[in-house]
C-alpha positions as CSV (number, residue, x, y, z in Angstrom):
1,X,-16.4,-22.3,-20.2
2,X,-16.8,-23.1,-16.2
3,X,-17.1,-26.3,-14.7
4,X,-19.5,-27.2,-12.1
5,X,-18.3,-29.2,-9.5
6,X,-20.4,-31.0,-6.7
7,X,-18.3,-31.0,-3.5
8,X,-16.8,-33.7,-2.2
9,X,-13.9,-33.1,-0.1
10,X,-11.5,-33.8,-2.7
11,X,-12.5,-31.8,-5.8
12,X,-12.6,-27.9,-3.8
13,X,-8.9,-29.1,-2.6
14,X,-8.0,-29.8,-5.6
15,X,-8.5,-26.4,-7.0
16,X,-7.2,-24.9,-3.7
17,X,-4.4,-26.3,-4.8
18,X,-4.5,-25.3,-8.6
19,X,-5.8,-21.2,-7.6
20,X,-2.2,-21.5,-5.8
21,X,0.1,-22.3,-8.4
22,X,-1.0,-18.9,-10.2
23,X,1.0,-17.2,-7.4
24,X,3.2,-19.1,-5.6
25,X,5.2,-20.1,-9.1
26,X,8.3,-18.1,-9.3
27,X,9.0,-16.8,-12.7
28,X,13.4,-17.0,-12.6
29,X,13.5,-15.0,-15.5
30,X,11.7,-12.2,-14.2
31,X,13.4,-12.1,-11.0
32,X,16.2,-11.8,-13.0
33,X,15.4,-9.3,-14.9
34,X,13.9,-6.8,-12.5
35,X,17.3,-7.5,-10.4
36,X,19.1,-6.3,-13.3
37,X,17.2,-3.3,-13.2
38,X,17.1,-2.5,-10.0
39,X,20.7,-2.6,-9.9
40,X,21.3,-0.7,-12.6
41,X,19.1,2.2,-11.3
42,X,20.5,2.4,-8.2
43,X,24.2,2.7,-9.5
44,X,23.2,4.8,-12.5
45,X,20.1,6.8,-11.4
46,X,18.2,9.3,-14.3
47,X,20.6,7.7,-17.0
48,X,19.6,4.2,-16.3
49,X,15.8,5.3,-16.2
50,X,16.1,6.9,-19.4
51,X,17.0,4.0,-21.2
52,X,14.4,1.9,-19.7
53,X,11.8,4.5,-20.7
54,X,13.5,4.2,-24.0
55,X,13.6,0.6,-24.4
56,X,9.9,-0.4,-22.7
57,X,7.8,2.3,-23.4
58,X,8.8,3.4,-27.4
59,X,9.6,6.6,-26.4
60,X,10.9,9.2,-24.1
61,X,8.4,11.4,-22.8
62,X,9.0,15.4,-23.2
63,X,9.9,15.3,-19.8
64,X,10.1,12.8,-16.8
65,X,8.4,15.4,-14.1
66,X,5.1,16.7,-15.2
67,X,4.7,20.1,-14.9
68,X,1.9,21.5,-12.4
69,X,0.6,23.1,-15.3
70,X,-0.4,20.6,-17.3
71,X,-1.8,18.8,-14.0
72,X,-3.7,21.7,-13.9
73,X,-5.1,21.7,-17.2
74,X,-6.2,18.7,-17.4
75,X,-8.2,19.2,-14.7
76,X,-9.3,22.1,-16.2
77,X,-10.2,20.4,-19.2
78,X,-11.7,17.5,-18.4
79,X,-15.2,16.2,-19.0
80,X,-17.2,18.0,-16.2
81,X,-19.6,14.7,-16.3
82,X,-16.2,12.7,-15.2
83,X,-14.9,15.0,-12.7
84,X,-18.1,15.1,-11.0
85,X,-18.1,11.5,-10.2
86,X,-14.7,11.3,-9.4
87,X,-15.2,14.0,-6.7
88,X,-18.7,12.2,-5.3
89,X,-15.9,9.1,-5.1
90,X,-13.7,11.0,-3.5
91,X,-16.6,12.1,-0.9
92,X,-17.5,8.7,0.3
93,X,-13.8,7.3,0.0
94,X,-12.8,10.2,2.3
95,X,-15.6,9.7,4.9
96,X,-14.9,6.0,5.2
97,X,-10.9,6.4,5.6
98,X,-11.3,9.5,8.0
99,X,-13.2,7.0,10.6
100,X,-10.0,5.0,10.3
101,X,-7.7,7.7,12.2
102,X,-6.2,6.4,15.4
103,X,-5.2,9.5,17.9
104,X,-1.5,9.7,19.9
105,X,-2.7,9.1,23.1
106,X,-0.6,10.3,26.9
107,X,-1.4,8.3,30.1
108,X,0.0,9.6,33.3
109,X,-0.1,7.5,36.4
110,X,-0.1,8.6,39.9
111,X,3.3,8.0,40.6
112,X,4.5,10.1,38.1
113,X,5.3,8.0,35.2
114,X,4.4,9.0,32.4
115,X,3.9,6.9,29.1
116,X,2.4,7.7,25.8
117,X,2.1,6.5,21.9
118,X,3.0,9.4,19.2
119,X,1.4,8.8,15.8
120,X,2.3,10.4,12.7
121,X,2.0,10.5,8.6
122,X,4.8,9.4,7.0
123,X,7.5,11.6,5.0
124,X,6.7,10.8,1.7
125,X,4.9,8.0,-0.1
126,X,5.4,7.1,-4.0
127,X,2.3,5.7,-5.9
128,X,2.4,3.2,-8.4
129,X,-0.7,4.2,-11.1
130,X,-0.9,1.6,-14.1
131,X,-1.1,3.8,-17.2
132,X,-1.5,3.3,-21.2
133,X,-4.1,1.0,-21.8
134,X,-4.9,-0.3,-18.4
135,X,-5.0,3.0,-16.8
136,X,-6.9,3.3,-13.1
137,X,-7.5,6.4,-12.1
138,X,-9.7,4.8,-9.1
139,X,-6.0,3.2,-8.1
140,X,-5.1,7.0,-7.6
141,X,-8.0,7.6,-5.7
142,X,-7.9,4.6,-3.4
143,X,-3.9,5.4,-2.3
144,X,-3.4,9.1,-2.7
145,X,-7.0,9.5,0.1
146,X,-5.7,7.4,2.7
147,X,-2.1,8.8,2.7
148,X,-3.6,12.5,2.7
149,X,-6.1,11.5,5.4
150,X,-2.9,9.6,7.4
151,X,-0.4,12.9,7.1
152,X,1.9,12.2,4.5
153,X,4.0,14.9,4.0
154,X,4.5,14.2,0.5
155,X,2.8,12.1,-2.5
156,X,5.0,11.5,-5.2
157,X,3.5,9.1,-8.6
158,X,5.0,7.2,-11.4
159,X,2.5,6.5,-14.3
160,X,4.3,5.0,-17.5
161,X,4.0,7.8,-20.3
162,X,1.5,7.2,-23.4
163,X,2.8,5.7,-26.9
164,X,3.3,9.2,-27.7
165,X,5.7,10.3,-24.3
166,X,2.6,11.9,-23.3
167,X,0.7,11.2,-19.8
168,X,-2.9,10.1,-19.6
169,X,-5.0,13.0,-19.2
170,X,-7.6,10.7,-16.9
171,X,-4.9,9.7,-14.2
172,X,-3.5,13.3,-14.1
173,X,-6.8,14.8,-13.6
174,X,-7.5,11.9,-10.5
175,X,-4.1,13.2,-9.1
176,X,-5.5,16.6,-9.5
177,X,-8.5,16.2,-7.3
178,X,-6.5,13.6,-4.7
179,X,-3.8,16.5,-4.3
180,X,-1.1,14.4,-5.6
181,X,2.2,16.3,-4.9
182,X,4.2,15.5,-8.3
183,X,3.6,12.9,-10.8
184,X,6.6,11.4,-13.0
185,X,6.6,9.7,-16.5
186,X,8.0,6.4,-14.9
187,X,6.8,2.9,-14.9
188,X,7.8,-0.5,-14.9
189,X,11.0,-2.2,-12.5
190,X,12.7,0.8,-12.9
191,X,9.7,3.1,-11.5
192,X,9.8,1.3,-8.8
193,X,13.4,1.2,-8.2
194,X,13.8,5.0,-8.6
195,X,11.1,5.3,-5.9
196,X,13.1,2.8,-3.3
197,X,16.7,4.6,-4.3
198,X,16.0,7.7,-5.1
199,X,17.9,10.0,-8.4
200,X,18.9,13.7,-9.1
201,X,15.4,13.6,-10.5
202,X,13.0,11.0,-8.6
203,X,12.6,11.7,-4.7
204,X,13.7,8.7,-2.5
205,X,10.3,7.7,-0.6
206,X,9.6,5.7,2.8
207,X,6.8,3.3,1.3
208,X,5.8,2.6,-2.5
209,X,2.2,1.4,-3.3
210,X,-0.1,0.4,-6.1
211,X,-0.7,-2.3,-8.2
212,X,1.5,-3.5,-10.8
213,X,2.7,-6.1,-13.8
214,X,4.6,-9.4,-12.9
215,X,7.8,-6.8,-12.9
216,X,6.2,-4.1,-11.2
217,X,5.0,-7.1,-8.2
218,X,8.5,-8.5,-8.7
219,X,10.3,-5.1,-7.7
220,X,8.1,-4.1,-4.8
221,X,8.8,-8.2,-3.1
222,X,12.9,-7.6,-3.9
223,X,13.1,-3.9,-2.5
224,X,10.9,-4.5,0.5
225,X,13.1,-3.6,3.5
226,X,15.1,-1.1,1.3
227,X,11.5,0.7,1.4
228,X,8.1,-0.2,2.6
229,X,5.8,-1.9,0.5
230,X,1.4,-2.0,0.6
231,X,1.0,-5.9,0.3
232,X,2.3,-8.6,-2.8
233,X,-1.0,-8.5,-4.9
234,X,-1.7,-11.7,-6.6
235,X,-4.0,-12.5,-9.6
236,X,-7.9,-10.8,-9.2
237,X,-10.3,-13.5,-7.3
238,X,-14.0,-13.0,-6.7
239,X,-16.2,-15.5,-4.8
240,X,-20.0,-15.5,-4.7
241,X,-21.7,-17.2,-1.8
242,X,-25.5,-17.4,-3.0
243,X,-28.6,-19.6,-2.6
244,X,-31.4,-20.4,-4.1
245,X,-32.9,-16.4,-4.1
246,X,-29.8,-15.1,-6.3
247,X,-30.3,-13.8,-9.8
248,X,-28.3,-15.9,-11.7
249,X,-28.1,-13.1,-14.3
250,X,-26.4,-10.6,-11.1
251,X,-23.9,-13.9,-10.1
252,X,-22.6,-14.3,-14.1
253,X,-22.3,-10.7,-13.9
254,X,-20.0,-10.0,-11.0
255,X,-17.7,-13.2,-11.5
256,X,-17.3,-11.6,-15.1
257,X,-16.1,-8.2,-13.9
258,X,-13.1,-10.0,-12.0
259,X,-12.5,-12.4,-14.8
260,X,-11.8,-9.7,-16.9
261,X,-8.7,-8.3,-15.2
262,X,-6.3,-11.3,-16.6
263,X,-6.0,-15.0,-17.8
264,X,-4.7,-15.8,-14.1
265,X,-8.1,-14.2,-12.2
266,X,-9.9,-16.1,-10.6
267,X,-14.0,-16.2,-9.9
268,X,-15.8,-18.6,-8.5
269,X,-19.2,-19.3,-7.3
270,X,-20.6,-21.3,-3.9
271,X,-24.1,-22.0,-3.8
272,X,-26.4,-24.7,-2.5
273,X,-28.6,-24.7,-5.3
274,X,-28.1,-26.7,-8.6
275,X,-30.5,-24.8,-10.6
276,X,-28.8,-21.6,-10.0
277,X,-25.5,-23.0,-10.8
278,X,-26.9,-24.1,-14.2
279,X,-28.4,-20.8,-14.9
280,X,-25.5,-18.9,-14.0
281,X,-23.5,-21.2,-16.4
282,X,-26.0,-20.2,-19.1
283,X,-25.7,-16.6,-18.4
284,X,-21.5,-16.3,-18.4
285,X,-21.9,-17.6,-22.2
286,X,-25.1,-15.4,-22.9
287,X,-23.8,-12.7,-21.2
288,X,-19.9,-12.6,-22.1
289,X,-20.7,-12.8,-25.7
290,X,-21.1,-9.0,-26.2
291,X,-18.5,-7.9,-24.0
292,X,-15.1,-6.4,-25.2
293,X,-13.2,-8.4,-23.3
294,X,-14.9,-11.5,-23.7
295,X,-11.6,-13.9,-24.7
296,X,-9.9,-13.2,-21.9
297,X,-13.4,-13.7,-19.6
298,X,-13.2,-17.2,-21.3
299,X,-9.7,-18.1,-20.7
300,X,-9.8,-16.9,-16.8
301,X,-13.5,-19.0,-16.1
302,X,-12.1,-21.9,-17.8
303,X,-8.6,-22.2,-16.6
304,X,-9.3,-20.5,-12.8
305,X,-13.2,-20.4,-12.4
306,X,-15.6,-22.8,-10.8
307,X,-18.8,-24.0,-9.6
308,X,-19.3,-25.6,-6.1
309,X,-22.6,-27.0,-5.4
310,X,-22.5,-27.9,-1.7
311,X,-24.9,-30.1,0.5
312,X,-25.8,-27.3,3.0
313,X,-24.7,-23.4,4.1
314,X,-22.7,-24.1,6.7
315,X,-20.1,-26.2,4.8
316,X,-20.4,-23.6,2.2
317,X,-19.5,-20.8,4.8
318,X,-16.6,-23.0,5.5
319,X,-15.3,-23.5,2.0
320,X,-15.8,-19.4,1.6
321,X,-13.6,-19.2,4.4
322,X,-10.6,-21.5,3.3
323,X,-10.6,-19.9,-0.1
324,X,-9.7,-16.3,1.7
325,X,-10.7,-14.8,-1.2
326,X,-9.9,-10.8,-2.2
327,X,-13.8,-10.3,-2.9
328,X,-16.5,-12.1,-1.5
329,X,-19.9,-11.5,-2.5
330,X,-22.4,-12.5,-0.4
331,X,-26.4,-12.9,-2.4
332,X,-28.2,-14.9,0.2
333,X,-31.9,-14.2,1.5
334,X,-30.5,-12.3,4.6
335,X,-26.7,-11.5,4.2
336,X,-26.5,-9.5,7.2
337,X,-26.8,-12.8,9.4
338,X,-23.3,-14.6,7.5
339,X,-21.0,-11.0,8.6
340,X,-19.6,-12.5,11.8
341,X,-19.1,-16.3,10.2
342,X,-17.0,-15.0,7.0
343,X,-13.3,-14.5,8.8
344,X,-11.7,-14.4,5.4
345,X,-11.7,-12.0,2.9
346,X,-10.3,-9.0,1.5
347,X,-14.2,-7.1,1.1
348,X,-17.2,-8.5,1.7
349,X,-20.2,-7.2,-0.6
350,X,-23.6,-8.2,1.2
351,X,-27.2,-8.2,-0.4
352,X,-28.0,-8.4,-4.4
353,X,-27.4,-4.4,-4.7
354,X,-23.9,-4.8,-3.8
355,X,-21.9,-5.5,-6.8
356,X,-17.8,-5.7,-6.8
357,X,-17.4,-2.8,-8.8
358,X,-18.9,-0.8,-6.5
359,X,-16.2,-1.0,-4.3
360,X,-13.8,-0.8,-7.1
361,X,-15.0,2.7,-7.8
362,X,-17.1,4.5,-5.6
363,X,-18.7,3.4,-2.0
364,X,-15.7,4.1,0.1
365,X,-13.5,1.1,1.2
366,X,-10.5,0.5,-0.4
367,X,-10.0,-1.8,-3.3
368,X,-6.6,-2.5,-2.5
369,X,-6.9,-5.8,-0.9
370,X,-5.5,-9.4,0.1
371,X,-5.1,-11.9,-2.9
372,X,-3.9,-15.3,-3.4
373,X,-5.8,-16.6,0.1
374,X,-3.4,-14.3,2.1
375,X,-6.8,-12.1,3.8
376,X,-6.5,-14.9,6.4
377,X,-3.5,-12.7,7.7
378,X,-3.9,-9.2,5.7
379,X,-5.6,-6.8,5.7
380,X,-7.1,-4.1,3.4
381,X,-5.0,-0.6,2.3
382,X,-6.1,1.6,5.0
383,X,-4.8,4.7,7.1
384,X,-2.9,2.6,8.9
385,X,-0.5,1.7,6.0
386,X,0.8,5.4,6.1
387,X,1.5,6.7,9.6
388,X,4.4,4.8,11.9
389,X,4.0,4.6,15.3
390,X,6.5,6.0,18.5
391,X,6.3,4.8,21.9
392,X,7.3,7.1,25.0
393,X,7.8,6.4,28.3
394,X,9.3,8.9,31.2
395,X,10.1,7.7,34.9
396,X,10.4,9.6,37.5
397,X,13.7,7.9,40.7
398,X,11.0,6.6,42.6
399,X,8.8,4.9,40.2
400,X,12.4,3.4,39.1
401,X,13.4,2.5,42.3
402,X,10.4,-0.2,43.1
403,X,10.8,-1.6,39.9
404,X,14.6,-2.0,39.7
405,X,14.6,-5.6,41.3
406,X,11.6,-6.6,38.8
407,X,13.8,-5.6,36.2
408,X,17.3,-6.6,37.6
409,X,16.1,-10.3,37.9
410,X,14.3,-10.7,34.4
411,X,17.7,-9.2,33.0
412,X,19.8,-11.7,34.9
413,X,17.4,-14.8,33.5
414,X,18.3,-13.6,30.0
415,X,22.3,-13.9,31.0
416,X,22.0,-10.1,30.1
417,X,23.9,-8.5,32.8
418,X,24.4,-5.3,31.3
419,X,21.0,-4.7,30.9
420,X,20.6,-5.1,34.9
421,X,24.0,-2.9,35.4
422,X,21.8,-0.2,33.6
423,X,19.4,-0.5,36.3
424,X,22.0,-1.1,38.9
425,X,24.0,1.3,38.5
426,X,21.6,4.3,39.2
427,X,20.9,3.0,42.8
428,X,24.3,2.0,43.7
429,X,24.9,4.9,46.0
430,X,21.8,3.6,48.1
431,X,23.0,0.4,48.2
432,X,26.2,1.3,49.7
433,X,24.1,3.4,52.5
């Protein structure tokens, strides 16, 4: 199942060095692939997307757009018990990203210059929702909310179809309630590439995200630049910092609901206390045994998960922070007191009551979020992701004049003479006076 493993200085680096081999191996034949694909798209558009539909999905769908009726309806005609908690999601999603909003700001100085930052949504924004048998409807709510709340004009989504060519009901009816512009049959490399291109059909957009496959991943890393892109996502990864007062039963638990994602996730588990790591150990086999998933649980604790006992808190607080890890709980006796020490990590859940899933689903910070160590330099999906930025600056002859030999000088050091000309050449008259 897990290993336990008392911490040395040699045996955490070790698998360091293993959890990065998940990601940072690059699979030629993929790359391959999804180039082919991308290609092909972009020099054959709807006709090339057809046949990938065709060929990966079993069958064409009725139709690649989905009409706004049948949006509609399925809104209409869902569970009342399921659109009810998807809205109180929405709530708290909502109010968490609309404390996110940065303002365009103006700031006038007394000599009359005059400079300012401009701060708008972006055009239009493509989401990439998993469908079929992994479907996330929570993935529409956690992209769709921030772009709205940011001011994009327009939210454009590719779900793969159903076996049948039909879309899932669930993921239409989150698109529904996240106001989700048009949705389109579409999934895979070629989703992707449609999204970055554009077709007769498929809208060209300034910035695709959502989580993906290997192929899906794959196409996002090889048209970033041609379009903007939300972040590489790695393998899942959950960490658990706990002592001695954690419920081994809660810990088992929420390294569980990570290891379930895939083979490649990762969860592991930093404590300070032996016993507990034993009695979690007991609990993954007690408790995974009735789960529906419980092979794949198996696979990913045996292959990626682990056990560090350390000596004390502080080197454990280190070891959390070198791991950078997507999720990190935190079940210690006061949690509030570790916030400012943990520097790395994607979410931090604090306190026994504060489970992963709950930010998967429902308390209001996004789930979209660093993987494969890389929350030492990212950050989360937020607001910020969907608006771009313009600078502004107006000078009035004066306010030019005293700063012309500033800028004259710092042009000439840079062997840029035409920049100083620029400057130069708008005094020159005076000069000559």
């Amino acid at each position: 199942m897990i290993e336990i493993i008392k911490t040395d200085g040699k045996a955490e680096v070790k698998y360091m060095n293993l959890l990065k081999s998940r990601s940072t191996a690059v699979n030629k034949t993929v790359t391959e692939s999804v180039t082919e694909i991308i290609d092909n798209v972009r020099d054959r558009g709807d006709e090339a997307l057809l046949e990938y539909t065709q060929k990966f999905d079993g069958k064409l769908p009725n139709y690649i757009e989905v009409p706004r009726e049948e949006i509609n309806d399925a809104l209409s005609n869902a569970d009342q018990d399921y659109v009810n908690a998807l809205l109180n999601a929405v709530e708290n999603i909502s109010d968490f990203h609309n404390r996110q909003k940065q303002q365009s700001f103006i700031n006038p100085k007394s000599n009359g210059v005059i400079m300012g930052q401009r701060i708008r949504g972006l055009k239009r924004v493509g989401i990439y929702v998993p469908g079929g048998t992994a479907a996330y409807p929570s993935s529409v709510l956690m992209n769709a909310i921030p772009a709205k709340i940011a001011g994009v004009e327009e939210i454009v989504m590719v779900t793969p179809p159903l076996s049948d060519g039909t879309a899932n009901p669930d993921i239409l009816v989150a698109a529904a309630i996240c106001g989700v512009d048009r949705v389109f049959l579409l999934g895979g490399a070629q989703a992707v590439a449609a999204l970055a291109y554009g077709t007769a059909t498929v809208p060209k957009v300034d910035k695709i995200v959502g989580p993906g496959n290997i192929y899906v991943a794959t196409a996002k890393k090889l048209l970033y630049g041609v379009v903007d892109i939300d972040m590489i996502a790695g393998p899942s990864e959950i960490l658990v910092l706990a002592d001695e007062t954690a419920p081994a039963k809660f810990v088992a638990a929420d390294l569980m609901s990570q290891a379930e994602h895939d083979r490649l996730a990762s969860a592991i588990l930093i404590t300070t206390s032996q016993k507990l790591a034993e009695e979690t150990k007991e609990e993954l086999t007690r408790q995974s045994a009735s789960l529906s998933r419980k092979e794949i649980i198996a696979d990913s604790l045996r292959e990626f998960g682990a056990i560090f006992v350390c000596d004390d808190i502080d080197y454990a607080v280190t070891l959390a922070n070198e791991f950078a890890p997507e999720h990190l709980e935190v079940m210690m006796a006061n949690p509030m007191e570790y916030i400012g020490k943990l520097d790395n990590a994607g979410s931090v859940f604090l306190g026994n009551y504060a489970p992963e899933p709950l930010g998967d689903y429902y308390a209001g910070p996004n789930h979209v979020l660093p993987t494969s160590g890389t929350a030492r330099f990212f950050s989360p999906l937020s607001v910020d992701a969907f608006v771009k930025k313009s600078s502004y600056i107006y000078y009035t002859e004066d306010a030019l004049r005293e700063a012309h030999d500033d800028i004259v000088l710092l042009a000439n050091k840079e062997g840029l003479t035409a920049h100083a000309n620029s400057i130069l050449v708008r005094y020159q008259d005076e000069e000559k006076e």
